[in-house]
N, C-alpha and C positions, 0 to 999 in steps of 0.2 A: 522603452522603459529604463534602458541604463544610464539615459542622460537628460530626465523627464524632472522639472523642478518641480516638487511635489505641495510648496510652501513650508511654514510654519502653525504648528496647531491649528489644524486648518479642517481634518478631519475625525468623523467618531470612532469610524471602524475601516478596515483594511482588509479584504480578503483575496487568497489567492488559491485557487482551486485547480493542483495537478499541474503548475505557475512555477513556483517559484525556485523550482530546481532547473530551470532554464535561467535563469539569472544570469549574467557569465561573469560579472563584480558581483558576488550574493552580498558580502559585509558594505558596502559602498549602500548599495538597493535599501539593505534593511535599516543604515543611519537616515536615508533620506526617509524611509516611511516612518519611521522612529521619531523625526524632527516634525513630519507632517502630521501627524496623532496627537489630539489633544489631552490633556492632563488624564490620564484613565480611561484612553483609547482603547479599543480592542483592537488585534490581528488576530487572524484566525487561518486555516492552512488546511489542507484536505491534500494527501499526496500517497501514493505509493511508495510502498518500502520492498528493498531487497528482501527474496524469503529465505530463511534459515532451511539447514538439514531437518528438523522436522518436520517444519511445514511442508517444504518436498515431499518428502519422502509421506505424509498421510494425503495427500492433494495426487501423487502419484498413484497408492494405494488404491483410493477413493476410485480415480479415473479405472484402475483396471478391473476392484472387484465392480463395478456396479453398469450395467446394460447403457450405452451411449451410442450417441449419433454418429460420431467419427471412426469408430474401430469397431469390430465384431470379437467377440471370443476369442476366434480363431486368428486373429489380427493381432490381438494382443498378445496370445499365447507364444504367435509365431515372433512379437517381437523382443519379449521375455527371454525365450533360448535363445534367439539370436544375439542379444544384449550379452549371456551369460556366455556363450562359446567368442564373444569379441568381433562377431561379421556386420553386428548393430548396434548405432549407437543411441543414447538416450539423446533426445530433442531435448540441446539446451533453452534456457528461457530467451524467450525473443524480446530483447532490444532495440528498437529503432534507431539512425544517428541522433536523436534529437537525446532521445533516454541513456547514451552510451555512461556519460560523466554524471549521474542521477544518482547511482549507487552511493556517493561520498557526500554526495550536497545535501541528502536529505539527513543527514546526521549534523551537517552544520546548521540549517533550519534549525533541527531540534535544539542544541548549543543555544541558539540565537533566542529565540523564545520562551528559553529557563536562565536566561542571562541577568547580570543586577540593571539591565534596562526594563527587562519587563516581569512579570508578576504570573505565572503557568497557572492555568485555570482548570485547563483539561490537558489531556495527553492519552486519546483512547487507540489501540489498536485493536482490528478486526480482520475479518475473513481472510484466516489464514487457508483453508482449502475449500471452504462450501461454493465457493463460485464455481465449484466444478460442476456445481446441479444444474448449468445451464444447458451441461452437451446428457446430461441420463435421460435415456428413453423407455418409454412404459408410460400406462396410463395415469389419467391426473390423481385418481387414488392411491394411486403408488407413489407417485413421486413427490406431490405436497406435502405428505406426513413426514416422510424422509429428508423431505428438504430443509421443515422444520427441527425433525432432530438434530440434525447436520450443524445448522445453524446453530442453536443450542451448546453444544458441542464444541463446537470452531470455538463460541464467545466465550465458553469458560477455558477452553485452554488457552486463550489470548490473553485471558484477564489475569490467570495463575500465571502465566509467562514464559508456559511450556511453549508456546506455538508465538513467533515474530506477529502474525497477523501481516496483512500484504497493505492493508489500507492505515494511513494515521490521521488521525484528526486533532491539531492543537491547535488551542485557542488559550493566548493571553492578554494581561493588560499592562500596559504601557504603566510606567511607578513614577 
């Protein structure tokens, strides 16, 4: 991709899904798809974002009051005090080598996509901690309606601005 002749107005749309923060030239990348995009092309982008202290901190919340599949009660309780007396530590966010340099690229994306190249259509962020309803255990009466709240919840504090949201979704058009 970084040495890929993409042409001239050649394409409608461009997308890159969870992509483009592996770029390792991002401004290079985004001229050549920029130059390959027809007059009112779209790009569009679906990526992860680094989470804020709040979002942590109610995604952590969430994980310890509510019954899950990886820790018990007693699990968590035990790693609560441990946390609090300094013998345990909180599990930072995991990483990969591939994701280490992610954290900064995906705020250039953003730059890029609200630039006088192109024209921001959308710019939504979401699920700032309801992905956590994947590891809650209990019945599916229990946990549907709750999921649904959660969700609920998550998208307006994402949308008010209280909460990063982990996922972004922009989509612009080419001017």
């Amino acid at each position: 991709m970084t040495k890929v002749d993409f042409g001239y107005e050649k394409y409608d749309a461009v997308s890159g899904w969870a992509a483009f923060h592996h770029i390792p030239n991002l401004p290079d990348f985004m001229d050549r798809v920029w130059r390959a995009l027809k007059p009112g092309g779209i790009i569009a982008t679906m990526d992860d974002m680094p989470q804020g202290f709040v979002d942590k901190f109610i995604c952590r919340s969430v994980f310890v009051l509510l019954p899950t599949y990886y820790l018990s009660y007693r699990q968590k309780i035990k790693k609560i005090v441990g946390v609090m007396l300094g013998t345990a530590k909180i599990t930072p966010e995991f990483c990969s080598p591939m994701e280490q340099g992610k954290s900064n690229i995906v705020y250039d994306i953003a730059d890029i996509f609200q630039s006088e190249k192109y024209e921001l259509l959308e710019n939504a962020r979401y699920t700032s901690f309801a992905g956590q309803m994947m590891s809650v255990r209990g019945p599916d009466i229990f946990r549907y309606p709750l999921a649904r709240a959660l969700v609920m919840v998550d998208r307006s504090l994402c949308r008010s601005g209280i909460c990063n949201g982990f996922v972004r979704i922009m989509i612009s058009r080419k001017r």
